[in-house]
Backbone as JSON, one array per atom type, in Angstrom:
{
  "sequence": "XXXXXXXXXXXXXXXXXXXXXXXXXXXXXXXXXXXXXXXXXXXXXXXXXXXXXXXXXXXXXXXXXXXXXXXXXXXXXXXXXXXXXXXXXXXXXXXXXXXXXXXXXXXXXXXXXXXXXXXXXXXXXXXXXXXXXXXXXXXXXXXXXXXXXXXXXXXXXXXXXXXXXXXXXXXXXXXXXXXXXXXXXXXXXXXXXXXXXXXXXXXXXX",
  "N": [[0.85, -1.19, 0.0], [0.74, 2.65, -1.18], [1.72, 4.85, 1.18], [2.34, 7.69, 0.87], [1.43, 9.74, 0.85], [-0.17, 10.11, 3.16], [0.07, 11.07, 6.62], [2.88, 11.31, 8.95], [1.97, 10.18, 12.05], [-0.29, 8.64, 11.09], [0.54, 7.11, 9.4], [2.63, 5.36, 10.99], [1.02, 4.37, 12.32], [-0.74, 2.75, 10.76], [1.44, 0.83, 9.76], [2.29, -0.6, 11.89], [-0.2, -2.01, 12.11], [-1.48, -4.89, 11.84], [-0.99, -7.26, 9.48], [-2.81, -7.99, 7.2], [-3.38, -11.15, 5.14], [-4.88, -11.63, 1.76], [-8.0, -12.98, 1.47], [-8.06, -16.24, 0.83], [-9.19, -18.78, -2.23], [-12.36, -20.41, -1.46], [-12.18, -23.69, -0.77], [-14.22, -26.45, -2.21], [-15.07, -29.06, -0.6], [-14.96, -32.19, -1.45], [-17.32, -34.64, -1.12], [-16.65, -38.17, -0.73], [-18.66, -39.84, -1.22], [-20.7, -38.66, -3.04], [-20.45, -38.31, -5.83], [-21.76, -40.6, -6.87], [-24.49, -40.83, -5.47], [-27.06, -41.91, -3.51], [-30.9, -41.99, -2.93], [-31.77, -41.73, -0.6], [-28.98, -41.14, 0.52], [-28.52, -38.36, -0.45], [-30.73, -37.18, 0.53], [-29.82, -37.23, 3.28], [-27.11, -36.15, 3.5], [-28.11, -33.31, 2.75], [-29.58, -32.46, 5.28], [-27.28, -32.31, 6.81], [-26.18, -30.5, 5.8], [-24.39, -30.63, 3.81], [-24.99, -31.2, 1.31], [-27.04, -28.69, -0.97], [-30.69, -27.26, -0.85], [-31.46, -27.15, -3.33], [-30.21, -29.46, -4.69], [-31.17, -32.34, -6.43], [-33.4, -35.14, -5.86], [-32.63, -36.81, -6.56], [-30.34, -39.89, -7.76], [-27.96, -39.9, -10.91], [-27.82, -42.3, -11.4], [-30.29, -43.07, -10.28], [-32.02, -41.74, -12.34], [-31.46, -43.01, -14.67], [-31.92, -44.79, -17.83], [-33.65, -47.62, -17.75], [-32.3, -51.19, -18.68], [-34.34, -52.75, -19.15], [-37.27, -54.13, -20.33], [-40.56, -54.48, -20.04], [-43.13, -56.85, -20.87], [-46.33, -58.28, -22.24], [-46.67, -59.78, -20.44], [-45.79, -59.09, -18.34], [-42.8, -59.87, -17.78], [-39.96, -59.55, -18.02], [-37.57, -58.64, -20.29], [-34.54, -58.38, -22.13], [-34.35, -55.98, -24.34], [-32.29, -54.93, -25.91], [-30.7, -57.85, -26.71], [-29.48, -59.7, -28.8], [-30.97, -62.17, -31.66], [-30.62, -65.73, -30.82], [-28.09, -67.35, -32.51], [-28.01, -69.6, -32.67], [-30.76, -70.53, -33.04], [-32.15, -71.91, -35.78], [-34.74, -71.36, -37.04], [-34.23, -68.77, -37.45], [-31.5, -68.14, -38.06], [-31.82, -69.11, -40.8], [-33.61, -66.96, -41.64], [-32.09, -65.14, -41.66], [-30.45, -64.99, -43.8], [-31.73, -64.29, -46.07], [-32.75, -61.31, -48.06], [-34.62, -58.64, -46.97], [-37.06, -58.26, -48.55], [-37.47, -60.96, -49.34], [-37.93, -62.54, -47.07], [-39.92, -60.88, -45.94], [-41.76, -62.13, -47.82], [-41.98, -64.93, -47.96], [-42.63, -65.33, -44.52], [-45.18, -63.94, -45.31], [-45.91, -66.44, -46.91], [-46.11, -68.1, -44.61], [-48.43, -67.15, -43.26], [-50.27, -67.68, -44.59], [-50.33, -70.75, -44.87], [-50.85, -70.96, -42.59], [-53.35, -70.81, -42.31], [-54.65, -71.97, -44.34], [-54.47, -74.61, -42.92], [-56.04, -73.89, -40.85], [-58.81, -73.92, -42.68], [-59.1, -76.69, -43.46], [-58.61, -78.49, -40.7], [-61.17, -77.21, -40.21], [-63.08, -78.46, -42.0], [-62.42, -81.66, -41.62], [-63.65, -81.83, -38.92], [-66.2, -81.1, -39.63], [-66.84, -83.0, -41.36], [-66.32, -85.53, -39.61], [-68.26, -84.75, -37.7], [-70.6, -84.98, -39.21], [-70.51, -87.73, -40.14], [-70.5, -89.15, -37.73], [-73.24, -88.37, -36.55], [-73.44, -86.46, -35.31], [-74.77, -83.98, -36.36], [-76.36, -82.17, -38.34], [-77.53, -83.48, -41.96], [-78.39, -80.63, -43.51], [-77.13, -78.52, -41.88], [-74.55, -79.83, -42.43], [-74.39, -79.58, -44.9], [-74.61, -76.31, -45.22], [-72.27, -75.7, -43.87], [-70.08, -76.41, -45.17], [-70.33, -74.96, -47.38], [-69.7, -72.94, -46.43], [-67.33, -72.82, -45.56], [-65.95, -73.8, -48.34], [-66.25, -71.23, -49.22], [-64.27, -69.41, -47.9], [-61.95, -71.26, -48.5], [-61.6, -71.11, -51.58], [-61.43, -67.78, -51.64], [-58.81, -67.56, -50.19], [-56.73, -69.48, -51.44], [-57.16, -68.2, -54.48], [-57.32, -65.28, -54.21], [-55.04, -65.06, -52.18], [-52.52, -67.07, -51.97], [-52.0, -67.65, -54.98], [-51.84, -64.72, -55.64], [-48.99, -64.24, -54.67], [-46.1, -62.99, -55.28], [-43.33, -63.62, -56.98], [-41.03, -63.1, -59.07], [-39.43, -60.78, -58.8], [-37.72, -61.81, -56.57], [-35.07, -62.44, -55.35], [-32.84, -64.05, -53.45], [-34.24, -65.37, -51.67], [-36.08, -66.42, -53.65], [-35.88, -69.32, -54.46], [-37.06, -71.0, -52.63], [-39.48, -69.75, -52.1], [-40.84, -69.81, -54.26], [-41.47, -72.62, -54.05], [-42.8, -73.17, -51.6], [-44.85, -72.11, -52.51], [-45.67, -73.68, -54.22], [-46.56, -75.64, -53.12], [-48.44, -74.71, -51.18], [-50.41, -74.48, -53.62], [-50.98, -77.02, -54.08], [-52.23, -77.97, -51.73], [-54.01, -76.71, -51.35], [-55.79, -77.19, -53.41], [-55.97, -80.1, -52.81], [-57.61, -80.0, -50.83], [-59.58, -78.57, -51.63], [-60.84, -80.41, -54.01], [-61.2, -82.36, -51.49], [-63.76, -81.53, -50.39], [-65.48, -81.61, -52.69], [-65.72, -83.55, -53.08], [-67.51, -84.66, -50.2], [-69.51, -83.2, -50.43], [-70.96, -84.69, -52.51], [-71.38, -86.98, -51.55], [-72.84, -86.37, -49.45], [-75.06, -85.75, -51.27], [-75.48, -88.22, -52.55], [-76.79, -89.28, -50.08], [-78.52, -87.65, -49.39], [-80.35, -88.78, -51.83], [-80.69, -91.37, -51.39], [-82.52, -91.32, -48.88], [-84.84, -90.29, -50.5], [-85.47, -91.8, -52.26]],
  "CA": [[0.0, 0.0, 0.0], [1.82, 3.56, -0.77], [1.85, 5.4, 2.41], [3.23, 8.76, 0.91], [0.41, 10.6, 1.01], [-0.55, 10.08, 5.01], [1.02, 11.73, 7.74], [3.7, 10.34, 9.64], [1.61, 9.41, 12.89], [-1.07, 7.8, 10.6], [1.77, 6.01, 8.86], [3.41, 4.68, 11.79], [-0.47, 3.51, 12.9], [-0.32, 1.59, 9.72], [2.92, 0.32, 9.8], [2.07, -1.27, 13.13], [-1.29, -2.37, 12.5], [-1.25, -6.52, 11.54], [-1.01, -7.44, 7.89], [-3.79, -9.71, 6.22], [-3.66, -11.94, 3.42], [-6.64, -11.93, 1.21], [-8.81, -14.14, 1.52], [-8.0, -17.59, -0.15], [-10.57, -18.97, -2.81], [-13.08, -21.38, -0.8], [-12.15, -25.03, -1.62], [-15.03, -26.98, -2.06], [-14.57, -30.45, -0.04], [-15.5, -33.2, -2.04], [-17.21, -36.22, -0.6], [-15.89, -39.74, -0.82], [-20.33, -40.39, -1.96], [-21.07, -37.53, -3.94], [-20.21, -38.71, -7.24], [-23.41, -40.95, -7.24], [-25.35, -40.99, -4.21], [-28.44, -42.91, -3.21], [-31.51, -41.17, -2.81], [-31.4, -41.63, 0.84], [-27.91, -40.3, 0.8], [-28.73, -37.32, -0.51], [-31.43, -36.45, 1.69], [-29.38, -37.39, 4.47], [-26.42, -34.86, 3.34], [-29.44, -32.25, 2.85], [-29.69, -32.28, 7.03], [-26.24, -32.5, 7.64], [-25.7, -29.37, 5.22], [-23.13, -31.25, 2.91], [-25.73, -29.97, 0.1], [-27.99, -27.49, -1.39], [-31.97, -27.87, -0.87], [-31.37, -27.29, -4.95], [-29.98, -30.55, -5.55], [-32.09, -33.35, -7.05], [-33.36, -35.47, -4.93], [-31.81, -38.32, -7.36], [-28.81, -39.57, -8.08], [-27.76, -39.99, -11.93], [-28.15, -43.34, -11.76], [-31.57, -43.31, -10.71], [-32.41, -41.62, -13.33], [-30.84, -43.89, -15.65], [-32.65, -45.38, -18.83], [-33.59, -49.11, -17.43], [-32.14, -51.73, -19.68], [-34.97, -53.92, -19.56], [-38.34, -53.38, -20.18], [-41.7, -55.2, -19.65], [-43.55, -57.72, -22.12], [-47.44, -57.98, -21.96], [-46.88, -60.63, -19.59], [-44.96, -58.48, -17.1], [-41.92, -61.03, -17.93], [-38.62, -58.28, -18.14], [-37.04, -58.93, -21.63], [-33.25, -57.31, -22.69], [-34.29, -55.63, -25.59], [-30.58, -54.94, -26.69], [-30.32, -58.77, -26.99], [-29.5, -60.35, -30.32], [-31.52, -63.46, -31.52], [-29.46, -66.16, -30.88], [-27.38, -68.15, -34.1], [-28.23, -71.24, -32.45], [-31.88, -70.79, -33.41], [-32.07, -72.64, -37.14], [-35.13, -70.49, -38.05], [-33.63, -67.21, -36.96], [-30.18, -68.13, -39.12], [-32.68, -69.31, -42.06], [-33.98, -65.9, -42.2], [-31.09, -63.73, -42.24], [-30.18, -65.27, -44.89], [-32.75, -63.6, -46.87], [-33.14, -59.57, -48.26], [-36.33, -58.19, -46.32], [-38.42, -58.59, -49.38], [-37.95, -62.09, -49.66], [-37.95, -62.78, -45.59], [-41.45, -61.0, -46.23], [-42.55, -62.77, -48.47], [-41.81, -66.05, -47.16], [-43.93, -64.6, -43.46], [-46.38, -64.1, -45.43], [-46.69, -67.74, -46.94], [-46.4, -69.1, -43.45], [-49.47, -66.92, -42.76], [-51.52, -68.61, -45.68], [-50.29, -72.3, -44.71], [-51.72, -71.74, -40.93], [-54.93, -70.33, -42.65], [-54.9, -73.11, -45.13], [-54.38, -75.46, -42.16], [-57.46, -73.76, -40.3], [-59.4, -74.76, -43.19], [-58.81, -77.81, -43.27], [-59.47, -78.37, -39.46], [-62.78, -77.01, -40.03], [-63.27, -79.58, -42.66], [-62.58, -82.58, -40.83], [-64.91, -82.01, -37.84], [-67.82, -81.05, -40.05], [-66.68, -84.88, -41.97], [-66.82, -86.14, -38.69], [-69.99, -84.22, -37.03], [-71.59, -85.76, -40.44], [-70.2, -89.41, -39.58], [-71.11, -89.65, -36.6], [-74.59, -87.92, -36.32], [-73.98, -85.14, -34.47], [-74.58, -82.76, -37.17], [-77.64, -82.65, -39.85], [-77.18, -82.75, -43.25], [-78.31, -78.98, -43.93], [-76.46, -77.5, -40.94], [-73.07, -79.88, -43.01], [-74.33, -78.57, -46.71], [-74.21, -75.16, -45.15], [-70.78, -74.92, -42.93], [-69.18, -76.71, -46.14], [-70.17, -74.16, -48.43], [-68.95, -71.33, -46.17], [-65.74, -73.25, -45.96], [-65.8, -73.58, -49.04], [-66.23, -69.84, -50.08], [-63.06, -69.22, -47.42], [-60.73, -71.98, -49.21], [-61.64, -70.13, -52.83], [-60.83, -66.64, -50.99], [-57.4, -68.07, -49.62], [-56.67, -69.86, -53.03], [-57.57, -66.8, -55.27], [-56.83, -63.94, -53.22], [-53.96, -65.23, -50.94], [-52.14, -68.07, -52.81], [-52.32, -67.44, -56.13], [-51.29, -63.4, -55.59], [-48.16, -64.44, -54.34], [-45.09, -62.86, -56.64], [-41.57, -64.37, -56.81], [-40.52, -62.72, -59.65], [-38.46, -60.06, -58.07], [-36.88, -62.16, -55.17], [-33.72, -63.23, -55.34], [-32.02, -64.82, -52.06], [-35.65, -66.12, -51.24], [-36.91, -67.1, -55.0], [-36.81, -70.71, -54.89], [-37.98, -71.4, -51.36], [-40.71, -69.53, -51.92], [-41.5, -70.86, -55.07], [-41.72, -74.28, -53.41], [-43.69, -73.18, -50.38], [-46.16, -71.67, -52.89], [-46.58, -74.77, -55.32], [-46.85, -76.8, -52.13], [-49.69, -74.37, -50.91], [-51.48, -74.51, -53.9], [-51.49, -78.32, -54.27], [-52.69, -78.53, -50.52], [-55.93, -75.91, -51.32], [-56.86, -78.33, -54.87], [-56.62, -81.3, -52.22], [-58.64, -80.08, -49.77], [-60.61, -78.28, -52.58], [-61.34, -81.86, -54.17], [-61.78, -83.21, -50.71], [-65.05, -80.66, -50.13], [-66.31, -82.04, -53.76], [-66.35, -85.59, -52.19], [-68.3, -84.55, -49.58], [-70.84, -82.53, -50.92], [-71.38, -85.7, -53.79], [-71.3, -88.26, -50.34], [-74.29, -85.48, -49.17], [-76.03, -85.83, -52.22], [-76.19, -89.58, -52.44], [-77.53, -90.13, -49.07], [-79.86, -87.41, -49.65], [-80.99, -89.01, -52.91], [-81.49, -92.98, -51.21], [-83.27, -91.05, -48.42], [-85.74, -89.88, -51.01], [-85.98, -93.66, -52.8]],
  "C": [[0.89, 1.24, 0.0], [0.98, 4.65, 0.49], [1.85, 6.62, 2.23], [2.24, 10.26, 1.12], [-0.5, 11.01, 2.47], [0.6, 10.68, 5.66], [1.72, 11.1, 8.71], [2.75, 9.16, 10.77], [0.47, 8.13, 12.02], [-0.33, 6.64, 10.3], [1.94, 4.63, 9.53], [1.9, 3.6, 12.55], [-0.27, 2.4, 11.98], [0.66, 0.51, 9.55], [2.65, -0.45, 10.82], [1.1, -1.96, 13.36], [-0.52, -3.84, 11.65], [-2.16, -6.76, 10.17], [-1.78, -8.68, 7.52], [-3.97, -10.53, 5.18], [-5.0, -11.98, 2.9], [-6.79, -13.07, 1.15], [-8.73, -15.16, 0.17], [-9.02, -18.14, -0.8], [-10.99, -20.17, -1.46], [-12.63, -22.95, -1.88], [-12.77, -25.95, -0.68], [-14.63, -28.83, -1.35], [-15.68, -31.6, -0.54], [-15.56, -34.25, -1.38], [-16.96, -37.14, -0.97], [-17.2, -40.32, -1.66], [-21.1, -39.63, -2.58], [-21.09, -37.45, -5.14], [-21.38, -39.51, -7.84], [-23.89, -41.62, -6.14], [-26.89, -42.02, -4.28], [-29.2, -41.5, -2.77], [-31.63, -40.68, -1.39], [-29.82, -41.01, 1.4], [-28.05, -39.04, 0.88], [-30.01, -36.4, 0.39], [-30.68, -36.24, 3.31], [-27.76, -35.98, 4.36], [-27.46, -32.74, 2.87], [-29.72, -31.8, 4.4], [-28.99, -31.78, 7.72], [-25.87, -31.52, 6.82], [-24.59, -29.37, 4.64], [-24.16, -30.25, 1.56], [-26.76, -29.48, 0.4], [-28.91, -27.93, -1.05], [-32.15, -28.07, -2.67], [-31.22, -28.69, -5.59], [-31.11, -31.74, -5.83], [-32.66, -34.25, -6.3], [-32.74, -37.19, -5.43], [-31.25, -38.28, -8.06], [-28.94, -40.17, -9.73], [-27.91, -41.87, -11.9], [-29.47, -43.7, -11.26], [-32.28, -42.7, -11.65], [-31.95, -41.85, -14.65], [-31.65, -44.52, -16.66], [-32.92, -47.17, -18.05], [-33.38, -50.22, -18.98], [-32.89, -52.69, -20.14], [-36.46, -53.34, -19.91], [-39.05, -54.97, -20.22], [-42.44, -55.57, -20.79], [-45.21, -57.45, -21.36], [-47.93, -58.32, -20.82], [-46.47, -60.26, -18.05], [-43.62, -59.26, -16.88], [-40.67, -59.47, -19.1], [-37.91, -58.98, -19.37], [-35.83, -57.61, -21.86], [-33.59, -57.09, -24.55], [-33.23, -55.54, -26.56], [-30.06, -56.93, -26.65], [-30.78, -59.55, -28.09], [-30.42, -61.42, -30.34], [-30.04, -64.44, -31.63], [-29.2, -66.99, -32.47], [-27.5, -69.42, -33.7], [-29.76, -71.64, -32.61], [-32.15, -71.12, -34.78], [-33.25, -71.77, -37.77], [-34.59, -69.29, -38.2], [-32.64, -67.41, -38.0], [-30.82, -68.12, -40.7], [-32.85, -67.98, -42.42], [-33.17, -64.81, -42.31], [-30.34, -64.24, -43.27], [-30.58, -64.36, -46.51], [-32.91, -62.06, -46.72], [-34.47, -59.56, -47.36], [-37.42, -58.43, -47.28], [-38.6, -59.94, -49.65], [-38.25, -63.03, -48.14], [-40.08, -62.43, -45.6], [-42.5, -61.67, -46.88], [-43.08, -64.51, -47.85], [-42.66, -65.9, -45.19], [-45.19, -64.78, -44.07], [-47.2, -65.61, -46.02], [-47.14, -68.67, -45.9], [-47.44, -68.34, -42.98], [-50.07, -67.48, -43.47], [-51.47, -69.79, -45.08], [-50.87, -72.63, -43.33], [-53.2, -70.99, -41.24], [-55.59, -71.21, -43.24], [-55.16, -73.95, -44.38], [-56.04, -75.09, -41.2], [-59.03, -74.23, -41.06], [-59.82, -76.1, -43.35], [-59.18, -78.42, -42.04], [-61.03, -78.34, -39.54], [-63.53, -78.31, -41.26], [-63.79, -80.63, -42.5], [-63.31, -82.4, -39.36], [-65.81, -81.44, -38.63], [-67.75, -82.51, -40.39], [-67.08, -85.56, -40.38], [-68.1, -86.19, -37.38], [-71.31, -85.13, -38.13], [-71.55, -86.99, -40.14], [-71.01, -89.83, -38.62], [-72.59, -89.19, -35.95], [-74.8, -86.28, -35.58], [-74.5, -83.61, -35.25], [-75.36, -83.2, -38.18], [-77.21, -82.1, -41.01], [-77.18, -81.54, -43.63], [-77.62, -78.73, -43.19], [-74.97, -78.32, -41.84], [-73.52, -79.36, -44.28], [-73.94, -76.86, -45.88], [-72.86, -74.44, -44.28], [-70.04, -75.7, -43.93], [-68.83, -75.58, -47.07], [-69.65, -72.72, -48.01], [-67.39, -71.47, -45.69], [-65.2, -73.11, -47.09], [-65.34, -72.4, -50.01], [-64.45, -68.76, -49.45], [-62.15, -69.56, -48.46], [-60.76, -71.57, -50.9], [-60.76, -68.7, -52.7], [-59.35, -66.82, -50.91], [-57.0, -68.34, -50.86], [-56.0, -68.67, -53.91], [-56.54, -65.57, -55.24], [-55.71, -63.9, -52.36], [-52.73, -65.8, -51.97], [-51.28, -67.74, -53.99], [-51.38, -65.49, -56.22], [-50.25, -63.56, -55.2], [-46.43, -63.78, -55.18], [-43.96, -63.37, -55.97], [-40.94, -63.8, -57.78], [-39.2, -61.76, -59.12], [-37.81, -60.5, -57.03], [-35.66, -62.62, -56.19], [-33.26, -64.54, -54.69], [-33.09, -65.93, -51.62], [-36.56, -66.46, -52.45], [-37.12, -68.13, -55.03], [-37.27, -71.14, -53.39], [-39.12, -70.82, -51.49], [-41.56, -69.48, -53.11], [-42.41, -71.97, -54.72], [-42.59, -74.31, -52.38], [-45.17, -72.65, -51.18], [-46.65, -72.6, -53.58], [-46.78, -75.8, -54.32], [-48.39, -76.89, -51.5], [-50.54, -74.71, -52.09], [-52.09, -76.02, -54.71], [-52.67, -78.72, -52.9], [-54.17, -77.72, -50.5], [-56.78, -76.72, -52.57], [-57.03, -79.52, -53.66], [-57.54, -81.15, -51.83], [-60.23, -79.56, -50.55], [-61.89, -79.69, -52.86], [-62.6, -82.74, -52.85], [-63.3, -82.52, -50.41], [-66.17, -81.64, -50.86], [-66.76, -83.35, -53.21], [-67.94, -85.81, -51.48], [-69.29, -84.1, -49.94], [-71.3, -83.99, -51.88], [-71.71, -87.15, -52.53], [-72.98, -87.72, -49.93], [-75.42, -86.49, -50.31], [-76.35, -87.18, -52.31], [-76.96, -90.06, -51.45], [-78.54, -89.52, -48.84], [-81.3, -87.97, -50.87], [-81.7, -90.6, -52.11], [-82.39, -92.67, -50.14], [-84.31, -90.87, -49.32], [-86.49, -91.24, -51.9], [-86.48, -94.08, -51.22]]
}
């Protein structure tokens, strides 16, 4: 401090009075559990005036993304987990571009539609066999089977393209000339029945 401008006694006041260092920055004392606390930590340093009322009342890892999440079933599933390569359909299908992976999906939706047909088939054949089921009530759940396995056929089947596949062209060739042998069988098999109908309605009438 220059002095030169005060008067001796002031001076010598000065000169004699006890010299202070300025004040050193504040250094903050970092806790040992501060880095990622529990929620109960942090309330508990909230009391004890370690921290702010500002701070959060949770720590960065509770508010963390959870890596799992919940199925319909309430059954926790790791979404970030691959299918495995030890599953033979799973390998089958990465084999295949997306358009021919789709395509191929969609024949295995026809063949368990085809297959529901079919089902319904054989228990009307056997509601007919065995009595439980009158001729009109089997003429009329044939013919609305019937108008299904046309639909499917037609409209399902039949619309099918392969032209543009590649990777998935002849498998799903083969899954389609397989389907549409298995909708003429069951086709056929209908005709049977309805012509089985008709005769036993005809010797009823003799």
């Amino acid at each position: 401090m220059d002095t030169a401008y005060y008067s001796r006694p002031i001076q010598q006041k000065l000169d004699k009075a006890p010299r202070r260092d300025p004040p050193s920055p504040r250094k903050e004392q970092a806790h040992p559990e501060l880095r990622h606390p529990t929620t109960k930590q942090v309330e508990n340093y909230k009391k004890e005036g370690v921290l702010d009322e500002a701070v959060p009342s949770l720590s960065p890892r509770d508010n963390s993304e959870p890596s799992l999440q919940r199925t319909e079933e309430g059954k926790p599933v790791d979404v970030t987990a691959e299918v495995s390569d030890d599953d033979p359909a799973a390998k089958f299908m990465k084999s295949f571009s997306i358009l021919s992976a789709k395509t191929l999906g969609h024949l295995d939706q026809l063949e368990a539609a085809l297959h529901d047909v079919e089902r319904e088939v054989s228990e009307t054949e056997q509601d007919l066999i065995s009595g439980e089921m009158s001729v009109g009530k089997a003429k009329d759940d044939l013919a609305q089977v019937e108008a299904r396995l046309d639909k499917l056929q037609f409209n399902g089947i039949d619309s099918v393209q392969t032209v543009d596949l590649h990777s998935g062209k002849e498998p799903a060739k083969a899954a389609r000339k397989e389907l549409v042998r298995q909708a003429e069988d069951l086709s056929a098999r209908i005709d049977k029945i309805f012509k089985q109908i008709k005769e036993a309605e005809k010797t009823e009438h003799d």
